[in-house]
C-alpha positions, 0 to 999 in steps of 0.5 A, spaced: 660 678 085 654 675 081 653 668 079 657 670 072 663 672 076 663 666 080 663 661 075 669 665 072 672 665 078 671 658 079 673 657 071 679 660 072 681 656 079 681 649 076 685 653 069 690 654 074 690 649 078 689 643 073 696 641 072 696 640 079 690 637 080 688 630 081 690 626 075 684 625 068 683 617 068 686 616 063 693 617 067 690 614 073 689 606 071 689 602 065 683 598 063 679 592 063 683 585 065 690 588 065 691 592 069 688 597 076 682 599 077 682 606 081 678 610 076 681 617 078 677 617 085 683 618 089 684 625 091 691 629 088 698 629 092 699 636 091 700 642 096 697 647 092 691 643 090 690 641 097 690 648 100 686 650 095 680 645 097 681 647 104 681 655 104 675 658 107 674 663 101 674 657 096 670 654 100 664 660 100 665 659 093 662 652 092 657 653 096 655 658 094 655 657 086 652 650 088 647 653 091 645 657 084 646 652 079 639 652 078 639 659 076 645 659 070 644 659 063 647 653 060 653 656 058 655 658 067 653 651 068 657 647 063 663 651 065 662 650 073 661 643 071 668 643 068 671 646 073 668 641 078 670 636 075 678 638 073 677 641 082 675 634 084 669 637 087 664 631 085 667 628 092 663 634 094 658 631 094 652 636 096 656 638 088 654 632 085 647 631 086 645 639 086 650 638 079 645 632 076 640 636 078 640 643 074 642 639 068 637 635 068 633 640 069 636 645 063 633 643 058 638 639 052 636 644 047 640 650 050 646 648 050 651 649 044 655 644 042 661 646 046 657 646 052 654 639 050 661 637 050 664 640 056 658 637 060 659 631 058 666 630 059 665 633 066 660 628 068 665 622 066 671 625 069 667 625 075 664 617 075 658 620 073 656 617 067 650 613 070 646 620 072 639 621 070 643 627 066 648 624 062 643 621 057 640 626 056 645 630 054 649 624 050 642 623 045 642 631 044 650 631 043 649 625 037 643 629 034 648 634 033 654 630 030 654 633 024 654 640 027 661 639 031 668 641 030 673 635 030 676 638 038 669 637 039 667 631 037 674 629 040 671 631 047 665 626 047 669 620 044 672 622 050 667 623 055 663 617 052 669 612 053 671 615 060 663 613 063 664 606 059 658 607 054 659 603 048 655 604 044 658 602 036 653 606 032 654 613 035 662 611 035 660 610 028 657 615 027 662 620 031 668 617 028 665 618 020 664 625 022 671 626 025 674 623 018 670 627 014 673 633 010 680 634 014 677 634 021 682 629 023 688 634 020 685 639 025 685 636 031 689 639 037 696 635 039 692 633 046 685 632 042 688 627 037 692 623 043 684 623 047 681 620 040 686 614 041 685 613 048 677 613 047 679 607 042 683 603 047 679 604 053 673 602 049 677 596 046 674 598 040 680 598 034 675 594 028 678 594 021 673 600 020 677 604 024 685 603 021 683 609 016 681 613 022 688 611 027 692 612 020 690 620 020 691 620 027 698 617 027 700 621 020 696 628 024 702 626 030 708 625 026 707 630 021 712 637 023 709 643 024 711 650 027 717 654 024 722 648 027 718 643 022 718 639 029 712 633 029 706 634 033 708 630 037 713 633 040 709 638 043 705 633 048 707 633 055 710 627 058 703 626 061 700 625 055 705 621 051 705 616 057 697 615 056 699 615 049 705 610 048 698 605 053 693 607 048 698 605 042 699 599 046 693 596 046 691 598 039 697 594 037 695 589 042 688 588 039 690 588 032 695 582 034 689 578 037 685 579 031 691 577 027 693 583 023 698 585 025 702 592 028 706 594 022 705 600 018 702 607 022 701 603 029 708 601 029 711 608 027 707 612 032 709 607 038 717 606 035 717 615 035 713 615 042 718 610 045 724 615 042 721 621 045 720 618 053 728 617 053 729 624 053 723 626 057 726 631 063 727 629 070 723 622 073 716 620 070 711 620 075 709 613 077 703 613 073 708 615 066 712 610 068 706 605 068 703 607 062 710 607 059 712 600 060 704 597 060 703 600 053 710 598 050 708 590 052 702 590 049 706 593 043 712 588 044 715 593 042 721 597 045 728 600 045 734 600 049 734 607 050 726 606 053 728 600 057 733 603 060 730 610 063 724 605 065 728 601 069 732 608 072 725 610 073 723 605 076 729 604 081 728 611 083 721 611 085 721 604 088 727 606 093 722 613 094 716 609 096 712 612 091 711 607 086 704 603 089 703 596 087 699 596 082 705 601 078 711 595 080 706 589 078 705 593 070 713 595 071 714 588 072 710 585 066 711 590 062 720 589 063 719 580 063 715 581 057 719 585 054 726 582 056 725 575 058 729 572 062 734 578 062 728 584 065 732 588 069 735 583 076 736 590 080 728 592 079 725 585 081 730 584 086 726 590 090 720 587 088 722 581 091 724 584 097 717 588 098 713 581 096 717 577 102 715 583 107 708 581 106 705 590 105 706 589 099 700 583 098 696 586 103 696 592 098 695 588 091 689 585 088 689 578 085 690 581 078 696 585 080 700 579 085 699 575 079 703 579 074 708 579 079 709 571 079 708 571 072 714 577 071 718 573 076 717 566 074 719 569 066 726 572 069 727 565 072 727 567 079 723 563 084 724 564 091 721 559 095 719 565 101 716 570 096 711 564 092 710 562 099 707 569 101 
């Protein structure tokens, strides 16, 4: 094999296993003061996954590729660094710095625009935003906005808010050139969802904005294919997690600067909200986190969604699979929701485990308070569980 047919090798593992692998930030956490701060380091409970990190070949393969990454074109080394990150190899980190390296040592200007992109995205999702090659790249991105295809311009948004660099002026300037024509009409499903996400995360939703969420919101609502379904029918239950919470904190900025959630925003998290009653089997820990956090902060919900939220939540707790910051959000979110009526049997197991003591050891500040708030909320106060 030469080092094309490594990369493609490498390239086609993370394809395969990327529903496998550990999952995008974006499903991992929330941001800023109202939720867990993990950022997608942990590493990913799947068998397939882990056996593949583990095989002697596979290995062989990182090493070696690791080893030539000077000597790839830029094409080779966008698509090692996307299959790098999709792969949890930064944890590698013999990877990250010969990654850094090459990149920093390619020059900006042989890069396509896909591959500027990918490059990008790939460092973020690997909490390499503060490398002395993300720069770089970022600046030669913005000079070549205008050149950009909306899915393109939808993975820098993405890459910019996944490494925290806000910087409004290039948002602006992205945001203008995604609007402009009928780019937003053509943005992919997930790509739409990604572009909401960037917002969020960034906790960026100015008045300027409104027009751009409004086109995205009639782009996911609008029915396609020969079945005239709406586009968001065709996200998987993952991305309708991340974008019932990106929605929600839309919504919830609007409501702070007083302008409300009607309109788009309102219809977009009301049909979000209609498609998680009918999603398939049990929500992942991390769905389910993001469905009930981002309904919150929308004040918005359903009986239909409460229910399977509740159900959902019961099943995992009894499981052991919901962690302490995926119960504190539940909880919230159903006290924000329902008041003094959120769901007793789900606060009963939260009890239970406050009383056993693991579970604060586990919490932060943050997460222990929003369980006394829920539980002050439902009006239940158990003198041995405040007392803990």
């Amino acid at each position: 094999l030469n080092e094309v047919n490594r990369v493609t090798a490498l390239h086609r593992c993370a394809k395969l296993s990327r529903g496998a692998a550990k999952p995008p930030r974006e499903q991992q956490q929330h941001t800023n003061q109202e939720h867990r701060k993990t950022n997608a380091s942990s590493s990913s409970s799947s068998a397939g996954h882990q056996s593949l990190l583990l095989d002697p070949t596979f290995r062989q393969l990182v090493a070696a590729i690791r080893d030539e990454l000077g000597a790839l074109s830029a094409l080779g080394l966008a698509n090692a660094a996307w299959a790098g990150a999709v792969l949890g190899l930064e944890r590698w980190h013999a990877w990250a710095a010969a990654m850094e390296a090459a990149l920093v040592a390619r020059p900006v200007g042989e890069f396509k625009e896909q591959e500027l992109t990918s490059a990008l995205w790939a460092l973020a999702k690997s909490e390499m935003g503060s490398c002395a090659a993300f720069a770089p790249l970022l600046q030669e991105a913005w000079l070549r906005l205008g050149r950009m295809r909306p899915n393109q311009l939808a993975m820098l948004v993405l890459a910019v808010a996944e490494a925290r660099v806000h910087i409004p002026e290039l948002m602006i300037d992205a945001f203008e050139a995604l609007e402009a024509g009928d780019g937003v009409a053509q943005l992919y499903s997930n790509s739409a969802v990604s572009v909401l996400y960037a917002l969020a995360r960034l906790s960026y939703a100015p008045p300027e904005v409104d027009g751009l969420v409004a086109g995205i919101v009639e782009r996911l609502l609008r029915p396609e294919g020969e079945q005239r379904r709406p586009a968001l029918e065709s996200l998987s239950p993952r991305e309708v997690g991340v974008c019932v919470w990106a929605m929600g904190s839309i919504a919830r900025q609007r409501l702070a600067s007083g302008r409300g959630v009607e309109g788009p925003v309102r219809s977009l998290v009301a049909a979000l909200l209609a498609r998680v009653e009918n999603l398939p089997g049990t929500l992942t820990p991390m769905q389910l986190a993001n469905v009930a956090h981002g309904a919150g902060m929308a004040q918005m919900s359903t009986e239909g969604m409460l229910a399977r939220v509740e159900r959902d939540a019961l099943r995992l707790s009894a499981d052991g699979a919901l962690q302490p910051g995926d119960m504190a959000h539940v909880a919230w979110a159903l006290a924000t929701l329902q008041g003094s009526r959120a769901s007793p049997r789900f606060l009963a197991a939260l009890e239970a485990q406050l009383a056993e003591g693991g579970f604060l050891a586990q919490s932060n500040a943050y997460e222990t308070t929003l369980c006394a708030w829920a539980l002050v909320v439902a009006g239940r106060r158990r003198v041995d569980v405040f007392a803990r």
